[in-house]
Structure formats: structure tokens, C-alpha cells
N, CA, C and O atoms as a GROMACS GRO file, in nm:
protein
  400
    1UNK      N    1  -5.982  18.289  -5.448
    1UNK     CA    2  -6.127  18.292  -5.464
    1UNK      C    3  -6.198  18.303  -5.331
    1UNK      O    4  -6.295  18.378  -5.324
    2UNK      N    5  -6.153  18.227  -5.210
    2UNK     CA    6  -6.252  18.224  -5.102
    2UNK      C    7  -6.208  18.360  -4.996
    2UNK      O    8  -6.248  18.376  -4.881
    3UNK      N    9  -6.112  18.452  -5.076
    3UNK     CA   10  -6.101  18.582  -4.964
    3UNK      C   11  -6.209  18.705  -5.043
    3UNK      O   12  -6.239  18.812  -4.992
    4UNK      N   13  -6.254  18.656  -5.179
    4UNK     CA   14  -6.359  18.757  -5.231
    4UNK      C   15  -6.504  18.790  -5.145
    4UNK      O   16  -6.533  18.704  -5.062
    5UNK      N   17  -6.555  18.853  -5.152
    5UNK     CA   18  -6.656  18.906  -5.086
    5UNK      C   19  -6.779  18.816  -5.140
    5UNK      O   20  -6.814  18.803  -5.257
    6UNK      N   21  -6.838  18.753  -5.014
    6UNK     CA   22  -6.979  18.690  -5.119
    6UNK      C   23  -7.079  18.715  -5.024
    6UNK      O   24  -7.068  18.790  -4.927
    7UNK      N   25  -7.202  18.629  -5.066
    7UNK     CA   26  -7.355  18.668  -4.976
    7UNK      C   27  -7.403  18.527  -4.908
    7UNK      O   28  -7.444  18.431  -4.973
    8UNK      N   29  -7.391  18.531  -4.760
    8UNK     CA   30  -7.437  18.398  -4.740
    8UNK      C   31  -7.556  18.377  -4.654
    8UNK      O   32  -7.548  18.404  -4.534
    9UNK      N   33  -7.679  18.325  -4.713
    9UNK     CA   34  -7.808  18.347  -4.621
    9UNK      C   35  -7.834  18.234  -4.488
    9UNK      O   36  -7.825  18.112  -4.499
   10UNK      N   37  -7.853  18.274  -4.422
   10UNK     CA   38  -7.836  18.187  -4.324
   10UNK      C   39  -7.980  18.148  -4.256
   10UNK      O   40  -8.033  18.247  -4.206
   11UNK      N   41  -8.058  18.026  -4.242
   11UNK     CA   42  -8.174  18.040  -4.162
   11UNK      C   43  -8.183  17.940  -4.067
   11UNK      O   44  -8.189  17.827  -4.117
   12UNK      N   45  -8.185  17.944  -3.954
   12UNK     CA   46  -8.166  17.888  -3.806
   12UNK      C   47  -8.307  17.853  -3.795
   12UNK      O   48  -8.392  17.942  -3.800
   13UNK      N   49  -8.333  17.750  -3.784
   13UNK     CA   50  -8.462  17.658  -3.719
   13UNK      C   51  -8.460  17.602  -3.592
   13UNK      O   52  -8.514  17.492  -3.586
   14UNK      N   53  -8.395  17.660  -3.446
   14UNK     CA   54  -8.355  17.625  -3.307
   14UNK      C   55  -8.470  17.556  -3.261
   14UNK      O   56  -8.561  17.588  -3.338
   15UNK      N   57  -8.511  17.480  -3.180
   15UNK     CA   58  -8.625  17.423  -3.097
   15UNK      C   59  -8.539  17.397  -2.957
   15UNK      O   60  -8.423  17.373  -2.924
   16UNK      N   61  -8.692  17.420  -2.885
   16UNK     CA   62  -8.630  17.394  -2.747
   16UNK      C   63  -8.764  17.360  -2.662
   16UNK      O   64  -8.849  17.430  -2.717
   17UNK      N   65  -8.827  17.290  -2.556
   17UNK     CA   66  -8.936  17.223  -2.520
   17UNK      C   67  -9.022  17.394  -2.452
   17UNK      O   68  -9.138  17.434  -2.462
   18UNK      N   69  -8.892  17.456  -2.382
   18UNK     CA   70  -8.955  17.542  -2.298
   18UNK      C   71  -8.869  17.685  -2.367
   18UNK      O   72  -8.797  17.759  -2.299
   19UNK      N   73  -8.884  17.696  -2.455
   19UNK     CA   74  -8.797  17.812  -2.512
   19UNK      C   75  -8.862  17.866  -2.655
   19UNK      O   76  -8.860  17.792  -2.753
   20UNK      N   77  -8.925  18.007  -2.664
   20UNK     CA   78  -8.967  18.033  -2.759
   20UNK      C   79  -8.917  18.049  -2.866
   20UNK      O   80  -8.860  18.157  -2.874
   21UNK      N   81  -8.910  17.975  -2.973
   21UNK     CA   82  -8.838  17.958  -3.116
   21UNK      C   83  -8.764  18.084  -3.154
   21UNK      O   84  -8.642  18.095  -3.165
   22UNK      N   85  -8.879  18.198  -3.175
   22UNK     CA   86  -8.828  18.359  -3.184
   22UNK      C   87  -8.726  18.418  -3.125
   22UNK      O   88  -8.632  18.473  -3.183
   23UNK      N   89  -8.746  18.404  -2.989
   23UNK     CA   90  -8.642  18.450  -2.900
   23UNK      C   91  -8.500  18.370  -2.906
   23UNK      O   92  -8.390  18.396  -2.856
   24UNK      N   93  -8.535  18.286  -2.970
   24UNK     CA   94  -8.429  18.181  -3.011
   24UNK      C   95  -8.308  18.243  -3.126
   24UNK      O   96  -8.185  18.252  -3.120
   25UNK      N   97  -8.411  18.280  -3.235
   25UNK     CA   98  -8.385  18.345  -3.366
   25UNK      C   99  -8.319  18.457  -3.332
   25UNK      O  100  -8.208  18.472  -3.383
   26UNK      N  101  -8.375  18.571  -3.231
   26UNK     CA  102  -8.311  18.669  -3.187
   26UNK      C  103  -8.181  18.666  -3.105
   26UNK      O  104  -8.126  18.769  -3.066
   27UNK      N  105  -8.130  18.524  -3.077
   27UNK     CA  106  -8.027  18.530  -3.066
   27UNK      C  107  -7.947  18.548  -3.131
   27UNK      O  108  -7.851  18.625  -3.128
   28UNK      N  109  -8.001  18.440  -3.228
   28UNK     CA  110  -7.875  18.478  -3.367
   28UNK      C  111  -7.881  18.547  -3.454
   28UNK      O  112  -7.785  18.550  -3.530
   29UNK      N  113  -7.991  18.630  -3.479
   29UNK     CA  114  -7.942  18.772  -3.530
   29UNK      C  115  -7.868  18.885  -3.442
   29UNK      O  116  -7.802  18.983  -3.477
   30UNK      N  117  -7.906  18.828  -3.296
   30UNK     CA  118  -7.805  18.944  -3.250
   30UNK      C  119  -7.634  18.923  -3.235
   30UNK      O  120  -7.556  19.016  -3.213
   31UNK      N  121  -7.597  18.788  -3.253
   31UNK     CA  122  -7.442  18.795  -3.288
   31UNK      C  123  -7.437  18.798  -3.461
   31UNK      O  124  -7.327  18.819  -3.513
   32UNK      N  125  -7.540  18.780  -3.536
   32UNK     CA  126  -7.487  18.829  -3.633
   32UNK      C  127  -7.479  19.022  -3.632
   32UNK      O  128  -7.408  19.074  -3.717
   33UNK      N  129  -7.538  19.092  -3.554
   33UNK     CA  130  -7.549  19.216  -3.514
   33UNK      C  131  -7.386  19.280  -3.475
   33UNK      O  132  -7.326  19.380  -3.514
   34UNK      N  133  -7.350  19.164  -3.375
   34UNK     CA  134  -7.257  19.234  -3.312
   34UNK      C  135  -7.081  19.180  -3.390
   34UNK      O  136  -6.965  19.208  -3.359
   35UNK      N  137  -7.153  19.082  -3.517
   35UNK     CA  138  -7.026  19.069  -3.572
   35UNK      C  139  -6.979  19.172  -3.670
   35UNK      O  140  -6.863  19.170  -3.710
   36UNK      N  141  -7.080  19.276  -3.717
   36UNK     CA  142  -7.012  19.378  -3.755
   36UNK      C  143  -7.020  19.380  -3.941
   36UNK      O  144  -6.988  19.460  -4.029
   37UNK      N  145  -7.067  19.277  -3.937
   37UNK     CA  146  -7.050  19.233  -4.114
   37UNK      C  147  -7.162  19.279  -4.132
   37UNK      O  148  -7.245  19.241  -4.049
   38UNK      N  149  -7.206  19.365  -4.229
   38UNK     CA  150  -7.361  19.386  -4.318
   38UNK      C  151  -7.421  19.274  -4.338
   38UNK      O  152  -7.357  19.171  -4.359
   39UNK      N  153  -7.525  19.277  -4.334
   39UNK     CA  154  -7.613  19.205  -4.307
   39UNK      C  155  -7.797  19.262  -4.332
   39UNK      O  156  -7.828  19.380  -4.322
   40UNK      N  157  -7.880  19.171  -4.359
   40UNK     CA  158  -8.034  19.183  -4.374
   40UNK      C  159  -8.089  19.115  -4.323
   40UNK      O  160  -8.078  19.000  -4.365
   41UNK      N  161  -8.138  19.128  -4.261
   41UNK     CA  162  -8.276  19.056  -4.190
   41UNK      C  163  -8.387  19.032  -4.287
   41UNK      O  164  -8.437  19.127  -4.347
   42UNK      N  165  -8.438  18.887  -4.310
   42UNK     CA  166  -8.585  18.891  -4.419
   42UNK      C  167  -8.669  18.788  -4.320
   42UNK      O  168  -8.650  18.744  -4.207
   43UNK      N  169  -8.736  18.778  -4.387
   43UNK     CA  170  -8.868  18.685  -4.341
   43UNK      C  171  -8.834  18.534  -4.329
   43UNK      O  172  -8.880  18.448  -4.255
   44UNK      N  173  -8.739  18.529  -4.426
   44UNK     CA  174  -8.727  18.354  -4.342
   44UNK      C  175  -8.582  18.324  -4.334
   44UNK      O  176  -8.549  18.206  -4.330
   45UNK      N  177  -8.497  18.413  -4.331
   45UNK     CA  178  -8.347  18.425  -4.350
   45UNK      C  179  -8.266  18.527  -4.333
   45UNK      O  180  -8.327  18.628  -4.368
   46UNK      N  181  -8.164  18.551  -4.299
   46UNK     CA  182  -8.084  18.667  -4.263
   46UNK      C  183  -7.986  18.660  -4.375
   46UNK      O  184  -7.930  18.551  -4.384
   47UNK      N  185  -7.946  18.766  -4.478
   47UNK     CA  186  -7.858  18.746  -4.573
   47UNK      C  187  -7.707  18.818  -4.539
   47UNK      O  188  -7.706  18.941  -4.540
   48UNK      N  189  -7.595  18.755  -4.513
   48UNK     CA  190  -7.489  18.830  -4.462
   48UNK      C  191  -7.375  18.878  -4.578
   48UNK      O  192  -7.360  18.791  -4.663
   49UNK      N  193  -7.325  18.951  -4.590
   49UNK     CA  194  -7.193  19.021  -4.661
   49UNK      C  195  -7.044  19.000  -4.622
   49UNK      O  196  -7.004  19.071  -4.529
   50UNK      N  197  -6.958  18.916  -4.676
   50UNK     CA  198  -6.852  18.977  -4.613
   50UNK      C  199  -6.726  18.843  -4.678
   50UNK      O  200  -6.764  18.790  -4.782
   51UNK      N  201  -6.628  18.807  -4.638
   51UNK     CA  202  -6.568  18.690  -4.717
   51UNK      C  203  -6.607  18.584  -4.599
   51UNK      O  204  -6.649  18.591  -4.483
   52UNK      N  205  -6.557  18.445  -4.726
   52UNK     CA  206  -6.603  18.320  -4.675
   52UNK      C  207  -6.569  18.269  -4.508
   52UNK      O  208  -6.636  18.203  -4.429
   53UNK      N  209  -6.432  18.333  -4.496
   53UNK     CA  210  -6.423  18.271  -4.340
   53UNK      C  211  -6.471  18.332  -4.225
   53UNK      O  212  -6.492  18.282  -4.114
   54UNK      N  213  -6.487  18.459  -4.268
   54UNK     CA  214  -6.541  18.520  -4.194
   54UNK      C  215  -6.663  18.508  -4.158
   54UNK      O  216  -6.698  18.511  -4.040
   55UNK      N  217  -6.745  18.493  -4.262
   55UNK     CA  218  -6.899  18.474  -4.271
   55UNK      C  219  -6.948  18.303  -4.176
   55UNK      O  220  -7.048  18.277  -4.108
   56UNK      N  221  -6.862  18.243  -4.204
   56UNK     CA  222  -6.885  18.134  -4.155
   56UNK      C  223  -6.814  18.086  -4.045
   56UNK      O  224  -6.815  17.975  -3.992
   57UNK      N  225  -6.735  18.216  -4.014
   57UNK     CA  226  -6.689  18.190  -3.844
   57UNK      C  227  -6.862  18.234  -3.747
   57UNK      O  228  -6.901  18.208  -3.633
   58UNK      N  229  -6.917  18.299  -3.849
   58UNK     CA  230  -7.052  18.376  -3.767
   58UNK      C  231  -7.138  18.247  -3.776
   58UNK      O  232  -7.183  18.216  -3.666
   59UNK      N  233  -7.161  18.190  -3.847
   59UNK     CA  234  -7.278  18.040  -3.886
   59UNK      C  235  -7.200  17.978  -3.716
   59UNK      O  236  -7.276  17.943  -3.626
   60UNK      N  237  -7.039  17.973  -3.694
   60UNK     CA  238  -7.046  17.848  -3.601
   60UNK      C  239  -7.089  17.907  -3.462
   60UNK      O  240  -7.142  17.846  -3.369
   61UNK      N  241  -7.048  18.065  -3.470
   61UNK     CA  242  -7.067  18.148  -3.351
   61UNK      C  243  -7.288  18.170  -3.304
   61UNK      O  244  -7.360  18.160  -3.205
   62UNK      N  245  -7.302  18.202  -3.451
   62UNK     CA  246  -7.511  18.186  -3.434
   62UNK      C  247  -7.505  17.986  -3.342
   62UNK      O  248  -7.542  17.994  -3.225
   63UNK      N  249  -7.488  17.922  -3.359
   63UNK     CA  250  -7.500  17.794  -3.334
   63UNK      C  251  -7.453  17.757  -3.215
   63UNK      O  252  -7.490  17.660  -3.149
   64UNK      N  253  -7.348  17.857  -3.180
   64UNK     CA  254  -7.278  17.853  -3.019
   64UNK      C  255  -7.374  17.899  -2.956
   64UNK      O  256  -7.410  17.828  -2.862
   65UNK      N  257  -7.454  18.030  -2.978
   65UNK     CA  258  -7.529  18.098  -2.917
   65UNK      C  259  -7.700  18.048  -2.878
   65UNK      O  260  -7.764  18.085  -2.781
   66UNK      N  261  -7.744  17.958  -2.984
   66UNK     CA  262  -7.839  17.932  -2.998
   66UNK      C  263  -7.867  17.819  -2.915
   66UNK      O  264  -7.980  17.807  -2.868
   67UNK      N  265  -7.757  17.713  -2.886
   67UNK     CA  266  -7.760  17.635  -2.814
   67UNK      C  267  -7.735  17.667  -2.657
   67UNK      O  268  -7.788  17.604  -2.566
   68UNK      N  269  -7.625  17.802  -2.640
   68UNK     CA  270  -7.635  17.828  -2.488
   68UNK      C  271  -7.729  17.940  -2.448
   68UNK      O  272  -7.707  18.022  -2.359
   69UNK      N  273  -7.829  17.932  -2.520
   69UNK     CA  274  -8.002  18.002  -2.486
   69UNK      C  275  -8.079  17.889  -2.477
   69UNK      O  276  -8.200  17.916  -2.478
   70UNK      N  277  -8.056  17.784  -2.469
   70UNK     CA  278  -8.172  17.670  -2.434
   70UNK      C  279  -8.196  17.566  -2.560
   70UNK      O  280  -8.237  17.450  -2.553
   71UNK      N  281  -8.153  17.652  -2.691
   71UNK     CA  282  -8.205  17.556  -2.787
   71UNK      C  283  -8.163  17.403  -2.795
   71UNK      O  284  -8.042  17.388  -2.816
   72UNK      N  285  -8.237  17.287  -2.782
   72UNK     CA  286  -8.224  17.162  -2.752
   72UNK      C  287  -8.180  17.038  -2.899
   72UNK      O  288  -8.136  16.922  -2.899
   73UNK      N  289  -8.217  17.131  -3.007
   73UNK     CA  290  -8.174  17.078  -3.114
   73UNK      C  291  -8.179  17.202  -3.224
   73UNK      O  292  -8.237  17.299  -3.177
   74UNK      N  293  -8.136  17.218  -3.343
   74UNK     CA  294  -8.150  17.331  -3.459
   74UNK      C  295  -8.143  17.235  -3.577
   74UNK      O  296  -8.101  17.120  -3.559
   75UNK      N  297  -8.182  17.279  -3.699
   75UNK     CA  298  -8.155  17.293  -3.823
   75UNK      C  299  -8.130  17.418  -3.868
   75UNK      O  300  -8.196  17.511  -3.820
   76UNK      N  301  -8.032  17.444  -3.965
   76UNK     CA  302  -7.981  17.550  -4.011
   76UNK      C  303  -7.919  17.536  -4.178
   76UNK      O  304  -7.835  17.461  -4.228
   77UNK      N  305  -7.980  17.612  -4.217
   77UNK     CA  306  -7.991  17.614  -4.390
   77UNK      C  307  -7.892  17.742  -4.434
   77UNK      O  308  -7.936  17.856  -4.419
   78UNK      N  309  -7.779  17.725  -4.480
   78UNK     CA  310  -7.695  17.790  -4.546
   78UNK      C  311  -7.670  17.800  -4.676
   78UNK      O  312  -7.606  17.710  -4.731
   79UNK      N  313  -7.711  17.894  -4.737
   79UNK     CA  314  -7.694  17.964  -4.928
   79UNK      C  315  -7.572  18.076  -4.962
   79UNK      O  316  -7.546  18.177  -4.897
   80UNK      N  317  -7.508  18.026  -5.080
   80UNK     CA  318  -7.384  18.126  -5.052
   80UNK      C  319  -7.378  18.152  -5.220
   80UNK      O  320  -7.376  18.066  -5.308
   81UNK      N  321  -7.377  18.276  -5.233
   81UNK     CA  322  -7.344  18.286  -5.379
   81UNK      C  323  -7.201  18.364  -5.374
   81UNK      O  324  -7.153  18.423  -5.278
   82UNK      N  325  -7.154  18.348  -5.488
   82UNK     CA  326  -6.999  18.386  -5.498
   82UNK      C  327  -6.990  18.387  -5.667
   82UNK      O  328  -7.047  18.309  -5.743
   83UNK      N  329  -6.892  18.509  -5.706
   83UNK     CA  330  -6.817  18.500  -5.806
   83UNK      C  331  -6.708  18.511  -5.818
   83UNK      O  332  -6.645  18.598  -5.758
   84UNK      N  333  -6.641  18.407  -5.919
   84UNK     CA  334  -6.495  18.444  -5.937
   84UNK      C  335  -6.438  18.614  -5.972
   84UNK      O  336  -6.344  18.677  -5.924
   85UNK      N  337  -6.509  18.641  -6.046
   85UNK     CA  338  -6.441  18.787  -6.080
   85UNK      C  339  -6.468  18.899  -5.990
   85UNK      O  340  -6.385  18.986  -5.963
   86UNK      N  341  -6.586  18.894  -5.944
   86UNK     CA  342  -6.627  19.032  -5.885
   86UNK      C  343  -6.708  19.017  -5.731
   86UNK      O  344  -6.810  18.949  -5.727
   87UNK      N  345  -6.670  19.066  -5.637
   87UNK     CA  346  -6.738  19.066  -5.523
   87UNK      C  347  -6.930  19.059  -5.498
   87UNK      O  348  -7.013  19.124  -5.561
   88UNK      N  349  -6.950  18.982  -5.414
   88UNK     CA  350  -7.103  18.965  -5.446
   88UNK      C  351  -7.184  19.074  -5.316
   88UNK      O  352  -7.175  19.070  -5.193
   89UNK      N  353  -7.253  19.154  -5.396
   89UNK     CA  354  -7.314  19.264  -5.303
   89UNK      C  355  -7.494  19.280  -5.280
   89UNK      O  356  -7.578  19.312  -5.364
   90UNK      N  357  -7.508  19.252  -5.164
   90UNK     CA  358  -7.627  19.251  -5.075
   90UNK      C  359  -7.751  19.370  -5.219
   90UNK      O  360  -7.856  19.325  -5.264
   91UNK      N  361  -7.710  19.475  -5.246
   91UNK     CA  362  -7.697  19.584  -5.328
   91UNK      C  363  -7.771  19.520  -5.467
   91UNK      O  364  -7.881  19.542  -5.516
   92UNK      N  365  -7.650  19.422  -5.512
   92UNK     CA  366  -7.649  19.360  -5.661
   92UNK      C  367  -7.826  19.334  -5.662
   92UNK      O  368  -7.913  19.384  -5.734
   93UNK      N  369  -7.833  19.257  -5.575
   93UNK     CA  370  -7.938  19.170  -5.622
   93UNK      C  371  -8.117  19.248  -5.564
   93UNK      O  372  -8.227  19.211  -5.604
   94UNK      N  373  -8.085  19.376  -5.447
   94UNK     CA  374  -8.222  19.400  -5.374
   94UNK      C  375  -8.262  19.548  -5.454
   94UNK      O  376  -8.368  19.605  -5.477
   95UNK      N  377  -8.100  19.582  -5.484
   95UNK     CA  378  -8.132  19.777  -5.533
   95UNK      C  379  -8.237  19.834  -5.608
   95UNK      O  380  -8.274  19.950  -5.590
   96UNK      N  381  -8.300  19.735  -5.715
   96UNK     CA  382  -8.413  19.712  -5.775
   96UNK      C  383  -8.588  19.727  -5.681
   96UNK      O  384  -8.680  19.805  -5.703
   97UNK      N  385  -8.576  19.636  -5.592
   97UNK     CA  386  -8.670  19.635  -5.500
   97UNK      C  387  -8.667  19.755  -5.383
   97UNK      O  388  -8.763  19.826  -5.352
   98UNK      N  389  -8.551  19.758  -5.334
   98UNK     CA  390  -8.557  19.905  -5.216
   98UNK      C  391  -8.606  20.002  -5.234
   98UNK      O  392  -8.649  20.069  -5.141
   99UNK      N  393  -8.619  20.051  -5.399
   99UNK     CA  394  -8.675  20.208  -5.433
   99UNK      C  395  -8.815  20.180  -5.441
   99UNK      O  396  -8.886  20.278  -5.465
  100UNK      N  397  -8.884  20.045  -5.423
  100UNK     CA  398  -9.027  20.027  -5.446
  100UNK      C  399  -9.087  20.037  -5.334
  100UNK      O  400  -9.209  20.026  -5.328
   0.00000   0.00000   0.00000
């Protein structure tokens, strides 16, 4: 079950006294960038594609990164949907909305 493909949204809340929150955020979308896994960028969350260990080798790698850019503390909110039978696709759930 946990080598199937699922969707896991990830949203990073970094703080830092002298460090702009954003630029913060843009860290960790940019190793989620350079990990190669599909991925979306939204408004209060980044939704990623790909299987469980993988996906969440990226959650510990965003958190490595976020902290050696200055961030002084984070909260970080992780959502994961998964099915037993069938791979879970970024696709499934937006394909509806993209043509609008």
C-alpha cells in the first residue's frame, strides 16, 4: 500500500524575526521544485504527487531548508490522501476546474 502513488499537501508556516515569511516559503517550494516529483503550487499549500517515502523524504528536506534560510521556528500542516486500489492523481481531483 505505501509504494502506491498518493497526493500530499504540504503547508509550511516558517517565522523568523528578520526574515521575510515568503521568501521563506520560496524556499520550500524550490526544493520541492528541484525534487522532481509533480507538484502544484496553491494559495495556501503546495499539493505534491508521487509515493509515500518519497514524498515525505521532501516534507523533511522543505524543513532542512527552511531552517538553514533563517527560519527560527515553523509549523507545517501535512494532508495525504491515498487509495488502496488505485493511484491518487493531482488530475483526479482539479481536471474539472483547469478547463474553467
Amino acid at each position: 500500500m505505501m509504494n502506491k502513488q498518493i497526493n500530499l499537501a504540504l503547508q509550511v508556516l516558517p517565522r523568523a524575526e528578520d526574515k521575510d515569511t515568503y521568501a521563506l516559503v520560496d524556499e520550500a517550494i524550490k526544493i520541492i521544485e528541484e525534487s522532481g516529483v509533480k507538484y502544484r503550487v496553491c494559495p495556501f499549500e503546495t499539493v505534491m504527487e508521487g509515493d509515500f517515502d518519497q514524498l515525505m523524504d521532501v516534507v523533511k528536506k522543505v524543513h532542512e531548508a527552511c531552517y538553514a534560510a533563517g527560519a527560527e521556528n515553523m509549523l507545517a500542516y501535512v494532508k495525504i490522501q491515498s487509495n488502496a486500489e488505485t493511484p491518487v492523481t493531482i488530475e483526479d481531483k482539479m481536471a474539472k476546474y483547469d478547463g474553467a
